[in-house]
C-alpha positions, 0 to 999 in steps of 0.5 A: 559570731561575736557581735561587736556594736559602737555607740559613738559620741554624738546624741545617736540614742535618742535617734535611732531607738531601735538600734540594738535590734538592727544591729541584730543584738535582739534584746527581748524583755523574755530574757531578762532574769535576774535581780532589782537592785541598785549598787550605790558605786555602779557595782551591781547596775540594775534598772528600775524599769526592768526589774528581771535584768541584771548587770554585774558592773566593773567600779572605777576604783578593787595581800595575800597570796595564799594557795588553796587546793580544790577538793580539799578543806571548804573546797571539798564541800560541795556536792551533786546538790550544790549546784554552784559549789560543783558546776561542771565548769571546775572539772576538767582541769587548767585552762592551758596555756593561752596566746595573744596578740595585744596592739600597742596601746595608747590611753590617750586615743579612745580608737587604739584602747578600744582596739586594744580591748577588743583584741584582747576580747577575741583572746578571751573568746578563744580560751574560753571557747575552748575550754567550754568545749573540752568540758562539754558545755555549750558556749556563746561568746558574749556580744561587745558594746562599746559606749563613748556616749549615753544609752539603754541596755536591757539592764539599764541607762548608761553611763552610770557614776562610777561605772566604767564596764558592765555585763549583762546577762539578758543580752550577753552583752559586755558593755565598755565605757571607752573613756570611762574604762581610762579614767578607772585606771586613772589614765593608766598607761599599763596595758594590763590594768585594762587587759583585767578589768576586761577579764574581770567582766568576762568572767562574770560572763563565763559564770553565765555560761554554765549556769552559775549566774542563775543558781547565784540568783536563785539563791540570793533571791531567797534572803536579803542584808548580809546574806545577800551581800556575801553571796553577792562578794563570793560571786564578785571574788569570784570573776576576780578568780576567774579573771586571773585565770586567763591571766595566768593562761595568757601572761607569756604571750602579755609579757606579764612578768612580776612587776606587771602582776603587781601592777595588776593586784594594786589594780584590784585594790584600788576596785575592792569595797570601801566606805559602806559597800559590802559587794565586792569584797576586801582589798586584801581578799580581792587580790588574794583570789585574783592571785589564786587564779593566776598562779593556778590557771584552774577555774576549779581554784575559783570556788568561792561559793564553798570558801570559808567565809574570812576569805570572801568578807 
């Protein structure tokens, strides 16, 4: 069962401190993993105060259409003792065609994108769902959050600058900024400019889910600078790949034709690294694997962690 909680816009937090617990999203601090530390824009949102949570955060501003084939080239190097380059999440094949059903859309009403996003939301749950079942692997849809004011997730105080939406894994909560989610795309009135920064993070989730999140951080946990920054970029292109799988799934009944998927890989450009952050990876390999995604609807074709490294830089 998908909890669904709203944080409204009044000073509710400082109130009811105990309300992620009532509301039955049952946070403890024993579940928190992952790493301490800050991204300067919100990409990698982390509390001081709870140094073993994590939050893999969407920034408010991410050519190539290269076609990879999995198993062959970088793609083939991994092995049974590769736990990310061989998760079992790459082996049964194409997600399927998926069908959803999207609410009109009006970016100046904070109820009808939050609407919007939530449907969208149960679409994402469906597929994902399902394929996790015909692959073998459990699976639990991730707990929504929907923020209008300020609060406390088990990986830190929200909002944050720079940050629309975010995981967390400790609670698998997605955490969406209503209003800051439309001034991302600066009030965009392109339905798919939400529908992927929502897959994005959801993404994010499905690499929790088959344990991909917590051998990314068994690995950078071990090195530090440009190490660390390229495994934190593969992890990134990563959800952007997988993101764009579910496009590629959902597109017929999203009505994304060519000029929506433009849409979307500007989307992705505008999100990429700039100025000194080195996280998320380029404008140019950011579209690319939210393209490659797209076009082959295979979570396999998202193997990041054994591409050569030009094309997660």
């Amino acid at each position: 069962m998908v909890r669904r909680t709203t944080v409204p816009d009044t000073d509710f937090w400082s109130e009811r401190p105990g309300f992620f617990q009532r509301m039955g999203l049952g946070v403890s601090l024993t579940l928190c993993v992952g790493l301490a530390a800050v991204g300067f824009t919100g990409f990698l949102l982390i509390s001081a105060m709870l140094p073993s949570s994590e939050a893999w955060s969407y920034p408010v501003s991410s050519a190539g259409t290269e076609t990879f084939r999995p198993g062959e080239g970088a793609f083939a190097e991994g092995g049974r003792d590769d736990p990310l380059g061989d998760s079992p999440l790459y082996r049964i094949g194409e997600l399927g065609e998926v069908t959803c059903e999207a609410p009109e859309l009006d970016q100046r009403d904070p109820a009808s994108v939050e609407t919007f996003i939530d449907r969208i939301a149960d679409c994402l749950d469906r597929a994902w769902g399902s394929y996790f079942s015909a692959a073998g692997m459990e699976f639990d849809s991730p707990n929504r959050v929907y923020w209008h004011s300020s609060g406390h997730s088990p990986c830190g105080a929200f909002p944050t600058e720079g940050t629309a939406a975010f995981y967390c894994q400790a609670n698998r909560g997605l955490y969406l900024g209503v209003e800051e989610i439309v001034a991302a795309s600066a009030g965009s009135d392109r339905p798919e400019a939400y529908t992927f920064l929502l897959s994005h993070e959801y993404g994010h989730h499905v690499q929790g889910q088959s344990r991909i999140l917590a051998e990314f951080h068994s690995a950078r946990a071990d090195v530090d600078g440009d190490e660390a920054d390229e495994l934190t970029r593969r992890n990134e292109l990563q959800a952007n790949c997988l993101g764009g799988v579910f496009l590629g799934a959902s597109g017929t009944s999203l009505e994304l034709g060519e000029r929506e998927r433009e849409n979307i890989l500007d989307d992705v450009r505008l999100r990429s690294d700039r100025g000194g952050e080195h996280t998320h990876g380029s404008a140019e390999n950011g579209r690319m694997w939210t393209a490659h995604g797209m076009d082959r609807v295979d979570p396999a074709a998202c193997n990041t962690w054994n591409a050569p490294e030009e094309l997660v830089r």
